[in-house]
C-alpha positions in Angstrom: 101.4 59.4 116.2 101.7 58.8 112.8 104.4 61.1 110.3 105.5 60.4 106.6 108.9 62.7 107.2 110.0 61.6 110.9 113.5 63.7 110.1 111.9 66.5 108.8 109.7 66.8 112.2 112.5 66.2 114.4 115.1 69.2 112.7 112.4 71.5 113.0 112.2 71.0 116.1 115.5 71.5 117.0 115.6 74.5 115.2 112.3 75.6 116.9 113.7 74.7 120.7 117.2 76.8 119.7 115.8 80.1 119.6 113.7 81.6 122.0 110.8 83.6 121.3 108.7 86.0 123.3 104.7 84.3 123.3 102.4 87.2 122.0 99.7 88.1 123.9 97.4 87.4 121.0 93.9 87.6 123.2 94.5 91.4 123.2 95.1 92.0 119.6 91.3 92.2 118.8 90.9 95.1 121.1 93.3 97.1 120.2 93.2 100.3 118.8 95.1 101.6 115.7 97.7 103.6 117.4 97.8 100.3 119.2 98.8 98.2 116.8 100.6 100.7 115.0 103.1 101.0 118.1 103.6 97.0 118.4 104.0 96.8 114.6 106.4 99.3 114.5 108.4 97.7 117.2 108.2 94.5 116.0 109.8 96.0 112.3 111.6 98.6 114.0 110.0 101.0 111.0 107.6 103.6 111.3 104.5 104.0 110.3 105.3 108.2 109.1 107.8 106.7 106.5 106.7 104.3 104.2 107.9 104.9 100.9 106.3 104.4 97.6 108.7 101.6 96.1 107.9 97.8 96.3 109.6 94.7 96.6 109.3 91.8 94.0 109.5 88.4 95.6 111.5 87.4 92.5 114.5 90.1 93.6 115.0 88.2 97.3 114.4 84.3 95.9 117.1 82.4 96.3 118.8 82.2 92.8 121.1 78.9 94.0 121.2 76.8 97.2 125.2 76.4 96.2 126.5 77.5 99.9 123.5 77.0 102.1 123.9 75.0 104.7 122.1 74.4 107.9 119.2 76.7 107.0 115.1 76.6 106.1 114.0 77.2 103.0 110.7 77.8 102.3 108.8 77.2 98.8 105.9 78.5 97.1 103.6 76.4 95.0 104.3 77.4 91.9 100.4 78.7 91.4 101.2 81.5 89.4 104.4 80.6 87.7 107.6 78.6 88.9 108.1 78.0 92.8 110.2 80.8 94.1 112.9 79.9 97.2 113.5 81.9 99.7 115.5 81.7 102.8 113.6 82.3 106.2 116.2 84.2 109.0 116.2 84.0 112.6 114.8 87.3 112.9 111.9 86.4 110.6 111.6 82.9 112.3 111.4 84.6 115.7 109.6 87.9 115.1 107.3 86.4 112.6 106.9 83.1 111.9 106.8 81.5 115.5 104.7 84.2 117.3 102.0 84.1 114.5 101.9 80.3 114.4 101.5 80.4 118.0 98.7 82.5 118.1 96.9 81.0 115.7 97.2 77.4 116.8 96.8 78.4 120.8 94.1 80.9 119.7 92.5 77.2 118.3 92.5 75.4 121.5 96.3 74.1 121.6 98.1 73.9 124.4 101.5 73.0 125.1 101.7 69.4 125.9 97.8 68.8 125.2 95.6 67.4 123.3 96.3 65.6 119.9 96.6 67.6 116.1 95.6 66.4 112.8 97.1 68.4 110.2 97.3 67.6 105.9 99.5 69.3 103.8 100.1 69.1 100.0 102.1 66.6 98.3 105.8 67.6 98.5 108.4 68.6 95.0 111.4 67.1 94.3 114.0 68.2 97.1 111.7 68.9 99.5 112.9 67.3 103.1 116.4 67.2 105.2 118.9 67.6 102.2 122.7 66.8 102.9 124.1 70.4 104.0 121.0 69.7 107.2 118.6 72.2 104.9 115.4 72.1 105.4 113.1 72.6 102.4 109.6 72.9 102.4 106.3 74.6 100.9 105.7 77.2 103.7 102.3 75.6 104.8 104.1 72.7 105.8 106.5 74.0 107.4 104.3 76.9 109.2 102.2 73.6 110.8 105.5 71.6 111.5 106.5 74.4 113.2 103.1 75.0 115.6 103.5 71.2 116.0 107.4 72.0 117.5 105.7 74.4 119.7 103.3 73.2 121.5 104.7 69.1 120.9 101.3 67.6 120.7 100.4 64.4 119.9 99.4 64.3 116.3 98.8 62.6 113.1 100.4 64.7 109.5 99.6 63.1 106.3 99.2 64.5 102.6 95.8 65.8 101.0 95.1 62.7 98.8 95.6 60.4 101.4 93.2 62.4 103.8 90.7 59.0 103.1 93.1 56.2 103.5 91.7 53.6 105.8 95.5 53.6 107.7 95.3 57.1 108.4 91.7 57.3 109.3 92.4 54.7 111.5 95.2 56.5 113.0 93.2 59.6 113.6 90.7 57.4 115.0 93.1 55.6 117.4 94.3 59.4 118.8 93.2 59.8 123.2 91.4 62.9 121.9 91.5 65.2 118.8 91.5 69.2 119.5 92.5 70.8 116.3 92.5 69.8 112.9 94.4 71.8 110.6 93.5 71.2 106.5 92.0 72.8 103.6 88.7 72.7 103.3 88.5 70.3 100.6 89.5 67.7 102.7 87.4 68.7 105.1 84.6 68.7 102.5 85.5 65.0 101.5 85.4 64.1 105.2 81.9 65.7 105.1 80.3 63.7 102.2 80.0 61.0 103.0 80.1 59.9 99.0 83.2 61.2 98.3 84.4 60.0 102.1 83.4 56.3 100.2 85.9 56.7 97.2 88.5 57.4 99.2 88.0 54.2 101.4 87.3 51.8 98.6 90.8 53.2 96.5 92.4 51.8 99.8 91.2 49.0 100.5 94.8 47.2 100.2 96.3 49.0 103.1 93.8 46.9 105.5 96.7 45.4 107.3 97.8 48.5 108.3 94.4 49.3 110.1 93.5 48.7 114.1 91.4 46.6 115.4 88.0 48.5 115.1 88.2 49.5 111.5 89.3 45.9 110.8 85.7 44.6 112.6 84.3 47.6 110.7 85.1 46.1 107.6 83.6 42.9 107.6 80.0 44.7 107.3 78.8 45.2 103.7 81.2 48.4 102.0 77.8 50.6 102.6 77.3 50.2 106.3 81.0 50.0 107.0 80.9 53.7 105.1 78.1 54.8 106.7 79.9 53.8 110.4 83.5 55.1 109.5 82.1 58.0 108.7 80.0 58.8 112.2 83.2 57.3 113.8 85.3 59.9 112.0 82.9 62.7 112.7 82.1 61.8 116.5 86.0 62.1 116.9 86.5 65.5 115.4 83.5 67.1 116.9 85.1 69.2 119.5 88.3 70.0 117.3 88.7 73.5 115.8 89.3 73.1 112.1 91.7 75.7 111.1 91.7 76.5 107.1 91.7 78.9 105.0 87.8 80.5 104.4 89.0 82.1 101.2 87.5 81.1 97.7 85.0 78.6 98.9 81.8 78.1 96.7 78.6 78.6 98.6 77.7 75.1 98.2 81.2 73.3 99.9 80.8 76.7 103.2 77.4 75.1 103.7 78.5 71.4 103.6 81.4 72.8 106.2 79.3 74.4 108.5 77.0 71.3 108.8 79.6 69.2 110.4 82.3 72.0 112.0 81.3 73.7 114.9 83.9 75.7 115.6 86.4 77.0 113.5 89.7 79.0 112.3 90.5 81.6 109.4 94.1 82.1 109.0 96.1 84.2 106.1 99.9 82.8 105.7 101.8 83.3 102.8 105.9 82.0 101.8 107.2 85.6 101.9 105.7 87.0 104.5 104.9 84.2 107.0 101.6 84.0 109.1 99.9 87.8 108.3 96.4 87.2 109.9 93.5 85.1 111.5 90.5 85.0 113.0 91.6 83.9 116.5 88.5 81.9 116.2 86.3 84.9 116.8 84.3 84.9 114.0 85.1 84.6 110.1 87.0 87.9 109.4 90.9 87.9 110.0 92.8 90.4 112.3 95.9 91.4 111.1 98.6 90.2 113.4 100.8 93.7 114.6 103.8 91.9 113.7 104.2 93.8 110.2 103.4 97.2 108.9 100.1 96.5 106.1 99.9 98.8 103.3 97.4 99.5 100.6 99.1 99.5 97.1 97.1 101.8 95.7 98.1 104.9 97.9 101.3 103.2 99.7 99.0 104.5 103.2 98.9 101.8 105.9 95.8 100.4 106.5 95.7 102.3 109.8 95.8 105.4 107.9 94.0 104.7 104.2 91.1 105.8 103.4 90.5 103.2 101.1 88.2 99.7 102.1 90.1 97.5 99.6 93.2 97.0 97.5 95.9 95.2 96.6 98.3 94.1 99.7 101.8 95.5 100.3 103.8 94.2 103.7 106.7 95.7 105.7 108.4 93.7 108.0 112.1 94.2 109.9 113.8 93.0 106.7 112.0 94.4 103.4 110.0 97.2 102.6 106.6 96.8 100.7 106.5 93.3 99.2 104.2 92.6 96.9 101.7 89.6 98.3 100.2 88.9 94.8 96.6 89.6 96.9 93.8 92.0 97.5 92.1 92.6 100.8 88.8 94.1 101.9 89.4 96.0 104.7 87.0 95.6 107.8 88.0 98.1 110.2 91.2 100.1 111.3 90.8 99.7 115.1 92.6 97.0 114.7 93.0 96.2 111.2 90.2 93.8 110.3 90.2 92.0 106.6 86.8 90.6 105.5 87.1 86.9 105.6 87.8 86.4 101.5 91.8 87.1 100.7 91.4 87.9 96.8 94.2 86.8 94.7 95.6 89.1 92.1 95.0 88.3 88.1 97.4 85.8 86.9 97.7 84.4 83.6 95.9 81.4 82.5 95.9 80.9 78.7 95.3 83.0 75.5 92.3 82.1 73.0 91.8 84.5 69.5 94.0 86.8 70.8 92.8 88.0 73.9 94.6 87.3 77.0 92.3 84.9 79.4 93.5 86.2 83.3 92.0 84.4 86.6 91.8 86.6 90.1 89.7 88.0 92.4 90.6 91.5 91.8 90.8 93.1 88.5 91.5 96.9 88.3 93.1 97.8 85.0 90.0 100.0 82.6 87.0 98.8 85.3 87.2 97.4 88.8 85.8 93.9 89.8 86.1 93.6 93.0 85.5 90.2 94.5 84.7 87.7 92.2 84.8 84.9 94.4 81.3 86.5 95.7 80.0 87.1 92.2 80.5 83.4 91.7 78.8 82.9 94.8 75.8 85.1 93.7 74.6 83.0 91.0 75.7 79.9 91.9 72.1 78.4 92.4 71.6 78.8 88.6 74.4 78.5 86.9 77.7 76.6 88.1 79.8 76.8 84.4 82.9 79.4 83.9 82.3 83.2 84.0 84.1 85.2 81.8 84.5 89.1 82.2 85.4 90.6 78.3 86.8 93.9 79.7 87.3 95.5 76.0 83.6 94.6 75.2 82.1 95.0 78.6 80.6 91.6 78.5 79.9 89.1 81.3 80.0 86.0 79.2 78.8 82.6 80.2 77.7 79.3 78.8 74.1 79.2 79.3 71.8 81.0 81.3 72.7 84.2 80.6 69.4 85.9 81.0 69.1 84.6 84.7 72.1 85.5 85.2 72.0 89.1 84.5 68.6 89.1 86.5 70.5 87.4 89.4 73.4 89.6 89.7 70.8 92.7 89.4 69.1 91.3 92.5 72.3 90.5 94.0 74.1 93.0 97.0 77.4 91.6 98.9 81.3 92.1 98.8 81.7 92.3 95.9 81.9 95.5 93.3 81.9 95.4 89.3 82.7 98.9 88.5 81.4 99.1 84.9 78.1 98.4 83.0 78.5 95.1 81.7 75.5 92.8 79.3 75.5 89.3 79.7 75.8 87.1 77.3 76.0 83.6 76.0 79.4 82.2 74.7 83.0 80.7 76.0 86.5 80.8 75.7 88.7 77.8 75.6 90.8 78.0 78.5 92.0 74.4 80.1 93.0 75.6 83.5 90.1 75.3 86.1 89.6 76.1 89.1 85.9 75.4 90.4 86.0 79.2 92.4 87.7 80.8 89.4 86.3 83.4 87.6 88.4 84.8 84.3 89.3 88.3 82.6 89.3 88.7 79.3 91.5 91.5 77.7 
């Protein structure tokens, strides 16, 4: 076992093993029918489906404005991705009706059983606060605390580190010390610098100091020359993972890391949780697309209709759960099927601000509908990417698709091009920029 928050782990599971929960019977929720899921949704809210009203609710009007008074509580954060981190304070109805019956499906959907097998999880680095503050608080990004909290559950054996320490020799050595590994929870850029075995090397030679903190094998390991010892960590690694499900997010992946992925992972878990709405949907490892859990009511923000009901096959996402009515997720969804609802694999984030440049607003997203839909641009990314890998800019006032070279192939290549993804509007490519520092290698930008 190896944990860099020993205290954090242990409250949560006290918190965890204080309340009891009712295990959902998750192997049926991919069979059932809308009215179905409609009946277990609405008895899980205690709201109907007839009545959903065409108001929303802000994430900012339920964050926590102070923690003056909170005591003995979680407290989940988001990452601040589109703005400051907003706080919010989970309830024992949410932790219960939500929270721990979606973390449980997901993670016993992935192989995990009570008692079994051992977990590797990452998370990302933690802000200021985060941890067991003095009131017994516990304050966390939700994805940390949505794994803690699966790792409560089940109490597995298991190693939880931080992304950039994914390739330290002392934790690889840990993982590699583990009886046997069944699921491996991470994003899939860790997972990608597992897979390369160049970027795999990096990480190794930055920690090279931590030897002494290493077992025996990696030790004899690392009297080879750096390139063989590489070369063996890395079948090592690979030969210890192979029969874990890696459970990440499939979302906003380039063509070129889903291929490196699906070289080395054999089997594998989609999974949709977000800080105010706790876990919302996942594959159950049956396939890339995510079945929405019947634990909430989803609605379509376009024509406030649940997704049951819409006729619509995408829009922006509104949930309703036993507490609030219609919040706002900040994402888009493509929707699969009603019977139950079935999202395509891709959640699409909502424009959000990135910079200004000549007076034009520069906005990054995967689903722009203000003057012309784009619909996926995660995919259109995806559609040229074998000839041309620089930033892609969509001037809606000038109906231009503008990029930094290639702009001919381009236009031929998105021509040629059929998927999921839409761009509403007739739009000529052509060659330029805009300066714009923030970068994200999936992100594609909106000019208005």
């Amino acid at each position: 076992m190896m944990d860099f928050d020993r205290k954090v782990q242990e409250r949560i599971r006290e918190i965890a093993h204080a309340v009891s929960f009712k295990r959902p019977e998750w192997r049926e929720w991919p069979h059932l029918s809308a009215e179905e899921f409609e009946e277990l949704a609405g008895k899980n809210t205690g709201r109907d489906f007839d009545e959903v009203p065409n108001t929303t609710a802000n994430p900012a009007s339920f964050a926590l404005k102070s923690l003056e008074g909170v005591e003995n509580s979680v407290i989940l954060h988001t990452s601040g991705t589109s703005g400051s981190p907003k706080y919010y304070l989970l309830s024992r109805d949410m932790l219960v009706k939500n929270w721990m019956p979606g973390m449980y499906a997901i993670f016993n959907s992935a192989g995990l059983e009570k008692g079994g097998g051992g977990t590797v999880i990452f998370v990302a680095g933690r802000r200021e606060g985060d941890g067991v503050d003095e009131n017994g608080n516990v304050a966390l990004l939700s994805s940390e605390f949505s794994q803690r909290l699966a790792l409560a559950m089940f109490d597995a054996d298991y190693v939880i580190s931080t992304y950039p320490n994914s390739r330290r020799l002392d934790v690889l050595s840990a993982i590699l010390e583990m009886e046997r590994v069944d699921v491996v929870s991470a994003p899939a850029s860790t997972i990608a610098r597992w897979a390369d075995i160049n970027l795999l090397a990096k990480g190794l030679k930055a920690s090279l100091a931590v030897r002494s903190e290493i077992g025996e094998d990696l030790r004899r390991i690392l009297k080879l020359t750096f390139e063989k010892a590489v070369k063996e960590i890395h079948a090592m690694l690979w030969d210890k993972i192979k029969n874990a499900t890696f459970i990440f997010s499939f979302s906003s992946l380039t063509k070129k890391r889903w291929e490196l992925i699906n070289r080395f992972v054999k089997k594998k878990c989609n999974l949709y949780v977000s800080s105010e709405i706790g876990p919302f949907a996942s594959s159950l490892c049956l396939g890339d697309n995510l079945f929405v859990f019947p634990l909430n009511i989803p609605v379509f923000r376009e024509d406030f209709k649940p997704l049951t009901r819409t006729k619509r096959y995408y829009g922006e996402l509104l949930v309703c759960n036993a507490e609030r009515i219609n919040i706002e997720t900040g994402d888009a969804v493509i929707l699969e099927s009603k019977n139950p609802p079935t999202l395509y694999r891709e959640i699409l984030r909502m424009p959000i601000k990135v910079g200004e440049d000549r007076g034009r607003e520069i906005y990054a997203g995967g689903y722009w509908r203000e003057g012309c839909e784009i619909l996926n641009s995660y995919e259109i990314r995806n559609a040229i990417a074998e000839i041309y890998d620089g930033r892609i800019f969509f001037d809606i006032r000038e109906r231009k698709i503008i990029v930094e070279s290639n702009a001919v192939e381009v236009e031929r290549a998105l021509k040629k091009a059929r998927g999921k993804f839409r761009i509403g509007c007739e739009f000529r490519v052509a060659e330029g920029s805009f300066d714009v520092r923030a970068k994200r290698e999936w992100w594609v930008y909106f000019v208005v």
